[in-house]
N, C-alpha and C positions, 0 to 999 in steps of 0.2 A: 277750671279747678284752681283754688286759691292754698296756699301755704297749708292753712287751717286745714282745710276739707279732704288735704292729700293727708294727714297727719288721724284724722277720726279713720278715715278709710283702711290706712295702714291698722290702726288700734280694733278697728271692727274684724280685718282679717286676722290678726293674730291671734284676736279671743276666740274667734269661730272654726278656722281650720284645723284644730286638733279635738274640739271636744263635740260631742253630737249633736250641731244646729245646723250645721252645712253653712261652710263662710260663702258658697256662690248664691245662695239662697237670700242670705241678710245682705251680700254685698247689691242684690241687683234690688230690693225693697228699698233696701237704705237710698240708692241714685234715685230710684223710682219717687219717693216721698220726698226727700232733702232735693231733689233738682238736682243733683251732681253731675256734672259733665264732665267726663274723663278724657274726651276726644274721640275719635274715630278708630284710633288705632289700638292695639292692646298692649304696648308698651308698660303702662302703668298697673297692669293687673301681671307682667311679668313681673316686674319690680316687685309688689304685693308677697308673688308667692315663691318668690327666690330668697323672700326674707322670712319666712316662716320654713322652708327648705335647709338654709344655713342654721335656723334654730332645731331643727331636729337630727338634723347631720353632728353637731356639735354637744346637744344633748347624750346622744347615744354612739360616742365618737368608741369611746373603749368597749362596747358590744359589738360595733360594727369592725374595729379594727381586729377582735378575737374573729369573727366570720371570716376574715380574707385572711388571717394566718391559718384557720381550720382548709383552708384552697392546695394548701402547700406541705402539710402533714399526714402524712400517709403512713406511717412508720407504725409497728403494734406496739408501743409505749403503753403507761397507764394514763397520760394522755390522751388515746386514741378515742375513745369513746366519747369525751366532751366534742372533740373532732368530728366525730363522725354526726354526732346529734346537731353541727354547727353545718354541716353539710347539707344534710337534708332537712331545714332549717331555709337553706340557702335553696334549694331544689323545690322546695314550695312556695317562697318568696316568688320564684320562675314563672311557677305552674299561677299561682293568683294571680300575678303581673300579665301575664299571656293571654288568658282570657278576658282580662280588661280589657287589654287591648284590640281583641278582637270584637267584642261586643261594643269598643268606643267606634272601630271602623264599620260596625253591619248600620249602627242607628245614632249614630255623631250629629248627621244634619237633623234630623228628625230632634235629637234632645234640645240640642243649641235651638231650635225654636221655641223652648220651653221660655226663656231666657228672655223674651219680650214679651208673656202675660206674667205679670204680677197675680193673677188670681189660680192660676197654675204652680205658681211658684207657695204660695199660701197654703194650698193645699195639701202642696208634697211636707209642706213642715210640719203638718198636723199628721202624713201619716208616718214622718222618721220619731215624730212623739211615739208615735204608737208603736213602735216597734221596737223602739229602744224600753220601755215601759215594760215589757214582757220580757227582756232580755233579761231584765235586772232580776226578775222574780224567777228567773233558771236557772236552778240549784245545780244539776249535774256537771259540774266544772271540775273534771281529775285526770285530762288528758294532756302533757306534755305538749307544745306546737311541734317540737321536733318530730312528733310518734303520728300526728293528722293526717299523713294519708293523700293519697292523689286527689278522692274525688270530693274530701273537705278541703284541699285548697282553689282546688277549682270554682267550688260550690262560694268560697269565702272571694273568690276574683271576679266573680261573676257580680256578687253583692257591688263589688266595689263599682264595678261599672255601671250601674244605676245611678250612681252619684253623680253620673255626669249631667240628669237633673236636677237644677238648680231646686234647692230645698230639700232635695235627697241628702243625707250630710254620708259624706266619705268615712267618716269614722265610727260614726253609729250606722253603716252600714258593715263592715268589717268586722267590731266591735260583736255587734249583733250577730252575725253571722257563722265567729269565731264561739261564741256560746253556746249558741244555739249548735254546733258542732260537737259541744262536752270538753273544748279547750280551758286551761285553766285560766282564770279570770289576770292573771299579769301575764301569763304567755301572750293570751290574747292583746294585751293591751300593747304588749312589745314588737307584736308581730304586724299592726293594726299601724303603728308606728312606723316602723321598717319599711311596709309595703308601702307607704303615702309619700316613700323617696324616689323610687322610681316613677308611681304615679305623676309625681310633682316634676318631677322631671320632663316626663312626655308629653302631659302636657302643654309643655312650655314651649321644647324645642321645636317644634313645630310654626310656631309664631315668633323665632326669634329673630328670624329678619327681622323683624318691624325695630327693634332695637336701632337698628342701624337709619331709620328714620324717623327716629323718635324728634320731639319739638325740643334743641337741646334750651329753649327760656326755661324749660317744663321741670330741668332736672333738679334741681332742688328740691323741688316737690317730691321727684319718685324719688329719690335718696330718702327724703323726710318719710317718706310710708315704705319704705323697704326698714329703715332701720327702726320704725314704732313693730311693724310687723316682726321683726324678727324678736326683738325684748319681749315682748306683751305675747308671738309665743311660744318663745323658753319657757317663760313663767306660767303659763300654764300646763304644761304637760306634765310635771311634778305632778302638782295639784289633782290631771286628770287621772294620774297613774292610780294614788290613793280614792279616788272615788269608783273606779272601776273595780278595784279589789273587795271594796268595801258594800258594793253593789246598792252604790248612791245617782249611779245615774239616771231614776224618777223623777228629781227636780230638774232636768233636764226637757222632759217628756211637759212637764206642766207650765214649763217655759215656753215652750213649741207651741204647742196649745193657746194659748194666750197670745204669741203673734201672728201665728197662724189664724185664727178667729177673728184678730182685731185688724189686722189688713182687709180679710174678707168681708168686715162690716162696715170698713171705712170704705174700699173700692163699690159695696153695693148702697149703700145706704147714705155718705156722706158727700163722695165724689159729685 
């Protein structure tokens, strides 16, 4: 993997990890078609997604810092109720986070096989189109996230843990999920957000040894796609915030569609 090629990879994750295409989907197509060799180890897809992590942590630094003062206010002010709604906020953050994680350890190996057919990978892009596409057109959105409920966050944790196939997209499954719930269309989006920190988090830690045997010739390169990924996606999340409200994520669905199909026609037809 040369300067260049760490630098589109970084640019391809930061466009993809936040908005509904699913970056493990485009990233393992992109290596699959472009020849990218990243190495053996996963050093460089930590790099990747620590930089799009520091972009969203950073992003939503003053929402996030209001949740862990709401930890420490307990007092019946007129305060209290922002509080309280900031709690159980934080208490389904929990309950979604948890069920990922449980459904990432029942079928982990099973997904991650996903992950070496490209024509599986294809697939699942044409059906996170489809489901983001119907999301969009679901008007009933007038429920606070603070007021969801155990078994809509559950329901929304569970989505997220699908995403651990590649083409599944992590945020048009949450996204999705969160509407199709009756959340309101920025809750949903803030919430969709929130949750894809701990997500990003787990899992990472998990393979963060390899860090420590990483090729240091290499770092330049993961520096170079840590810091593309984290600019390209700052800069997106704005932008996804307004189209999620606006209930413009169809050209999203018609995107999916298109390289979901044309992968599919190149792997039977051209290969």
């Amino acid at each position: 993997m040369n300067f260049l090629q760490a630098i589109f990879l970084g640019l391809v994750q930061g466009l993809t990890e936040f908005i509904p295409v699913s970056s493990s989907g485009h990233l393992a197509l992109v290596q699959h078609f472009f020849g990218i060799d990243t190495g053996q180890d996963l050093s460089f897809e930590i790099f990747l997604h620590l930089g799009t992590l520091l972009a969203v942590i950073l992003y939503f630094r003053v929402l996030l810092w209001e949740l862990i003062q709401s930890l420490f206010f307990w007092q019946p002010t007129i305060k209290n109720e922002t509080h309280r709604h900031n709690r159980f906020s934080i208490l389904y953050l929990v309950i979604a986070t948890a069920a990922t994680g449980i459904l990432y350890l029942l079928f982990n190996r099973q997904f991650e096989a996903a992950y070496q057919n490209p024509v599986l990978v294809s697939i699942f892009l044409i059906i996170t189109g489809t489901i983001i596409l119907y999301s969009d057109f679901y008007k009933n959105n007038a429920l606070p996230a603070a007021n969801m409920g155990f078994m809509r966050a559950l329901f929304i944790g569970l989505a997220q843990g699908l995403a651990i196939l590649p083409g599944i997209s992590r945020s048009g499954s949450t996204l999705s999920a969160s509407i199709f719930c009756n959340i309101k269309r920025k809750d949903a989006a803030h919430f969709s957000f929130l949750l894809s920190i701990p997500a990003i988090l787990a899992a990472n830690v998990k393979e963060f040894k390899t860090i420590l045997s990483l090729d240091t010739s290499l770092l330049p390169q993961y520096l170079a796609g840590f810091a593309v990924a984290f600019v390209s996606g700052y800069l997106v999340i704005a932008f996804l915030i307004r189209l999620i409200q606006g209930g413009k994520l169809k050209y999203f669905s018609i995107y999916l569609w298109v390289v979901g199909l044309a992968s599919l026609s190149y792997l039977y037809f051209v290969r």
